[in-house]
Every structure is written in C-alpha cells, then in structure tokens.
Phi, psi and omega in degrees: 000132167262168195303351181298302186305309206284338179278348161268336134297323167295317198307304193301309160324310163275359181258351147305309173317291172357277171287328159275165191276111149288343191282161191248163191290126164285163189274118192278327207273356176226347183057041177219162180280159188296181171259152180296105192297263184203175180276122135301143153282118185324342191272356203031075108306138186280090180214121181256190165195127169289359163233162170323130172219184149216188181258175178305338183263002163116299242258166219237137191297165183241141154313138166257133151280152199254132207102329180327288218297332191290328173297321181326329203244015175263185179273010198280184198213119180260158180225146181304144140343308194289322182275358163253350149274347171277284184306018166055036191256137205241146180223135184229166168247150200300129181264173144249134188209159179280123206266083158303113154244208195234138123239165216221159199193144174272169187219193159201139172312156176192156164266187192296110188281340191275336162255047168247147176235141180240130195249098178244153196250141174276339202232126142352109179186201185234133154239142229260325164204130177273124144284355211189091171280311187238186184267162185048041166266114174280135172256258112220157197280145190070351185301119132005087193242005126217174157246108185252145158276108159210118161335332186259337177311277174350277185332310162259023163269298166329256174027285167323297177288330178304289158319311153313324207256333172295301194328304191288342173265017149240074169257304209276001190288324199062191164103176177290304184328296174319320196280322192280322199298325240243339164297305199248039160275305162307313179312292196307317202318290189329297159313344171269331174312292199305354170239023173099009186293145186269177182277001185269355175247339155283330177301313202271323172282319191282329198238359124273351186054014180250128170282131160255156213284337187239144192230148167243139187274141198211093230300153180267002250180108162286147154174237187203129168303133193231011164166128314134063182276335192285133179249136178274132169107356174319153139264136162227151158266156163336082186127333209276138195273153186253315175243119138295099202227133173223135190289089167289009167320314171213102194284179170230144150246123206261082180276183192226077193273120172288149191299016201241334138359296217298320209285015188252335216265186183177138181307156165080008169263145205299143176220164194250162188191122152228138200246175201261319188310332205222059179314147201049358169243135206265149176235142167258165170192178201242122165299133185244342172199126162276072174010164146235049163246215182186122168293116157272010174281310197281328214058051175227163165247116196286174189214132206248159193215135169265114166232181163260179200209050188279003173237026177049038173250008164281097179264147187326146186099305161299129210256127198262100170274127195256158164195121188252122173292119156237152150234143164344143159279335174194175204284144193201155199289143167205166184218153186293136188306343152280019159277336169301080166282133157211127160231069147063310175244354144203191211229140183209128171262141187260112180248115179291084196285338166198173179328110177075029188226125186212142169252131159296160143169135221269142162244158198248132206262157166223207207316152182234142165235212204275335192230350188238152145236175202263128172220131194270322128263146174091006171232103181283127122017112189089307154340076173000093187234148172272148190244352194210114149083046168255356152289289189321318193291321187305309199291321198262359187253309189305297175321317166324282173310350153281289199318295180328329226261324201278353170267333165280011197270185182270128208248338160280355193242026194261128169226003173289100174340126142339159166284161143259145198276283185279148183213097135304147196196162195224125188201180172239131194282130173266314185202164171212119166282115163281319202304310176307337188053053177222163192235169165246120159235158185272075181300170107302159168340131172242097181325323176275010154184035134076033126002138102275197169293121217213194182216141205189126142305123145242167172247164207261107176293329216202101183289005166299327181303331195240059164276140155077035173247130155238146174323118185123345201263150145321157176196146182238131165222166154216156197245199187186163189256096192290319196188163172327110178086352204263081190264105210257084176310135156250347177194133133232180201210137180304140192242000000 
C-alpha cells in the first residue's frame, strides 16, 4: 500500500471508528458482556489478533463480540447512541392504512354559463335612453336598462286598446259581433305577450286606452354587465342582443386535473380552492361535472367545480389552486413520504433493524398521499423507518461499502487510493431554496476531487443544516455523492 493510499485510508478508518459503536451489548439473562472473539484490524484488513494491538499507523485494534461478527458481514450499519442523538435521527413504523391524498391542480374562476342572461328585443325599433351605460355596471333584478321606440310596437298597442274598449261596448250587443271583436282582442293581447310586454303595462294599456310611445326594458336578473352593444339612437333588429348580464352570485372553477389524476376525481366531491388575491383563505365548493374530453398539449382533464360567491369577491378569471380530498379504497403498507431517498433511478428507505442498527433498502413505491406514501416492495407492515436525518445514514452506509471494498482488496499488491466517501469544501452560500431543500454556493478548489473553483447546486441532507444561514455568509461544508452528478451536503458550519 502507498503512503498516499494507507493515509487516505486511515483518514476513512477514522471517521468510521468515529461513526460506528464499539461498545459491546450486555447479556439481559446474565448481565455480563458477550465473549471476546478476537481484534479486527481497524483499515479493515483481513488480520485479526486474540489480544489488543496496534497497527502500523498507530491505532487501536477493535474488539469483536460474539453476534458482532455475523452482522459484520450483512449491510446493516451500526451507529453510536451519541451519534444518532446528534444527527437527529427519528424512527416510525411502516403502517397498514387507508392512503388519503390530494389531488391537486390549478384553475381559474369563470363565471356560471347557467346564470348568464342575454337581453333582446322580439320587434323592430330604436333606442331611444340608455339607463344603464357601461360594462361591468352592477344591477338589481327589475332595474331599468333601456328605453325603445318602435312603430310596430305603437301599432299594436292602439291594435289593443282598440279591441279591448270594442269588447266592452258590445257586451249587451252579443252575437258573431261580441265574439269576432273579443278574437282580436286576444290576438292583440297575445301579441304583446310575445313581445315581452309586461302585464302591468298591459293592464295599464287596457284601462286608459292610450299607447305609449316608448316601451323599457328591465334586467331579468341581479348581477353585473358583462357586455353592452346597445347605443342611444342605435336600430336593432329582431332577435339581435343588446345586453349581457350575469349572476355572480355563484361561479365555477374550470380546474385542469392530469390525467394520471382524472380516475380519483368523481361528481359530487368536495375541493378545497384557494386564490392568490385572498392568501390563507379556503373556499369550499362542489365538482359538479367531469369533462369526457382531454387537453392532448397539457395532457389534462377540465373539471368544473361549484361555488358560492355571495360578496362577489371571486371575479371571473381569477387563477384558483384547486385540492381535491380522495381517500383510498382500502388499507395498504405506506411509510412517512421523508422516509424516502429517491435519486431519480431507484428510491431507498433507511430501516432500523435494532438499537442502533440500520439497513438501506431499496424499494418499489405506489400511490402518494399528502403525508404517507405506499409501498409496494421491500418493506413490511411493522417494520422500523427512519423518517428524520436519513441522508446522513445513507452517507454513513456508503461509507461503510468503502471500507467493506477495502478489506477485500489484496492489501499487499493494492496500490490505488481508496474512494473517498466524504468531500470538504470552504465557499460562499449564494441562496437557499427550501421548497427544492437544495443551496447554491460559490465553493473554492476541492482537492479530493481535483475541483477547480466553481458555483454549484447542492442538495440539502437537513433542511436544519443553513437554519440561521443567510445568503453572503462563509461556510465550510461536506458533501457525498448520492448517485451520479448527484451531490448531497451533510454539514455545514459558519466558517
């Protein structure tokens, strides 16, 4: 071995000594410690010794126990007591539960297509005074919202009053006479019906007998104009809309659920809506229709959702964060969703197989809930998980798998460093994302892996590590490596 390699193994040998427990288990049914096996060498070579030694670099051979050694050769990792209250490692167990998630999808308010009203005239005419001048003017149901002049109008009013006031003056003639006047007194009646007259203006036509020249118009509806063509002194024709009116009493959110999504949602469940005007506060509302069509650009499905709006202060438009409650059909293995390493090509759980003992192991995953996710392989019902400071373990289990490789290796014909495991570096913190838990720092050279000075993403094992760090300050940290290109802070410190 050379002197580079054997000194870079010891640096790795002591941070092992370090992070694993040395102390031996006591015996519950006799209360004395196990028996003494034989001395391990610390660089973990294969050299043992039945008494205490040391090695060429000085350091002290390690006691075996009799249970040591068969763990010795599984994947699990033992840790110190002291060293599992400094990293803060918290352990629950894998449940069987009913998996409630969210699912959640943006939106944007629009109004109610079923309380929009359109104001058209049946007749020919003029208008003649506009009551009600711009868009977005609010109304009252009955408000005044114009007045028109039409000729054919007139025409049948006279028509009307004429035939009303003959009716009554052949009531004692009787006869074909009573009868033909009293057809076209209704034929008129009918006809004014048919053009929106109301009956208080007909009432009003029948017992004075004088047409007015002008007829008004009146919103069918409270709300608020939502469009406006009519102009005074305008011609309109039949049919041709004038007005536009809408009830905002109560809107819809046109939400956009992906499709991997759609099959949770179902009519008649309850969402949650929150809008960025009116930060912390939740509106309930109801799905009331599930599209059956699919945006193939977004790969969503809209979803229409009801709510109420009784102070009007959801205006049309406004962009909506939607979260719809599903719960499971039925009970399923699930571990808390920070139990979770996933570096993108597989997902690794930290498992406590006993005091002071941990395994990785990678698992195969389902359904996410807001706070549990499913899990389908590698995990049992009952089953220890660390849920808090499970980057560190994962970093001390890599470490571990350097030390294992170096003991197989042939230690007289070995002339290649070790990996290194572990990485220190001295930089300046530039930002820190919590929601990603990942920092920027401006780093110096990193020797140990031939670095120059650079500016770099890291992720964050602990969002605890930069608490009371703000962006400009020095820092001395160290990372490990998770998975390719994939770089992991385990510590930092104001430097």
């Amino acid at each position: 071995m050379t002197v580079g390699g054997f000194a870079g193994g010891y640096q790795l040998a002591r941070q092992k000594t370090d992070a694993v427990e040395q102390t031996s288990t006591v015996n519950p049914e006799k209360g004395q410690k196990p028996k003494l096996l034989y001395y391990r060498n610390p660089m973990g070579l294969p050299d043992t010794s039945p008494t205490p030694k040391k090695d060429p670099m000085g350091m002290d051979y390690i006691p075996v126990y009799e249970g040591e050694d068969d763990a010795a050769g599984d994947s699990g990792l033992k840790i110190s007591a002291e060293k599992i209250q400094k990293m803060g490692v918290k352990a629950e167990p894998a449940t069987l539960q009913v998996l409630d998630k969210n699912v959640r999808a943006s939106g944007r308010v629009e109004i109610d297509e079923s309380r929009t009203y359109t104001v058209t005239a049946k007749f020919e005419g003029y208008i003649e005074r506009l009551h009600v001048n711009t868009t977005g003017q609010p109304v009252g149901r009955g408000q005044p919202l114009f007045e028109v002049y039409s000729p054919e109008l007139v025409s049948a009013q006279r028509e009307y009053a004429i035939a009303a006031q003959g009716v009554g003056k052949l009531n004692e003639a009787g006869g074909e006479a009573q009868s033909a006047m009293k057809q076209l007194a209704d034929s008129s009646l009918q006809r004014l019906k048919n053009w929106d007259i109301s009956d208080e203006q007909i009432k009003s036509l029948a017992q004075s007998g004088n047409a007015k020249r002008t007829l008004t118009f009146r919103a069918p509806v409270a709300g608020i104009v939502t469009e406006k063509k009519a102009v005074q002194g305008m011609r309109f024709m039949p049919g041709e809309m004038l007005y536009q009116i809408a009830d905002i009493s109560s809107v819809w959110v046109q939400a956009d659920v992906f499709e991997q999504d759609i099959a949770a949602v179902v009519v008649g469940q309850k969402a949650r809506i929150r809008i960025n005007a009116y930060p912390g506060e939740v509106f309930e509302g109801r799905i009331a229709y599930v599209y059956p069509t699919l945006k193939a650009e977004t790969r969503t499905v809209p979803v229409r959702i009801e709510l109420a709006n009784p102070k009007g202060r959801l205006k049309p438009a406004m962009y909506a964060e939607v979260e719809i409650p599903v719960a499971g059909a039925s009970s399923v293995v699930t571990v808390p969703n920070s139990a979770v390493i996933d570096s993108g090509s597989k997902q690794v759980v930290i498992v406590q197989l006993a005091e002071g003992r941990f395994e990785p192991r990678a698992v195969k995953l389902g359904a996410r809930g807001s706070e549990f996710v499913q899990v389908l392989e590698g995990v049992k019902e009952g089953e220890m998980v660390v849920s808090s400071a499970n980057f560190l373990i994962d970093a001390e289990s890599n470490l571990k798998a350097a030390l294992g490789g170096m003991q197989k290796a042939d230690a007289p014909s070995a002339t290649a460093q070790p990996a290194v495991v572990g990485h220190k570096a001295v930089g300046v913190l530039n930002a820190v994302d919590a929601a990603s838990g990942s920092v920027t720092i401006s780093h110096e050279p990193v020797a140990s892996l031939k670095w120059p000075a650079m500016k770099m993403d890291f992720v964050l094992a602990n969002a605890g590590l930069v608490s009371g760090l703000k962006p400009g300050a020095a820092v001395e940290f160290e990372f490990v490596e998770r998975g390719p290109g994939e770089w992991v802070v385990t510590s930092v410190a104001r430097k």
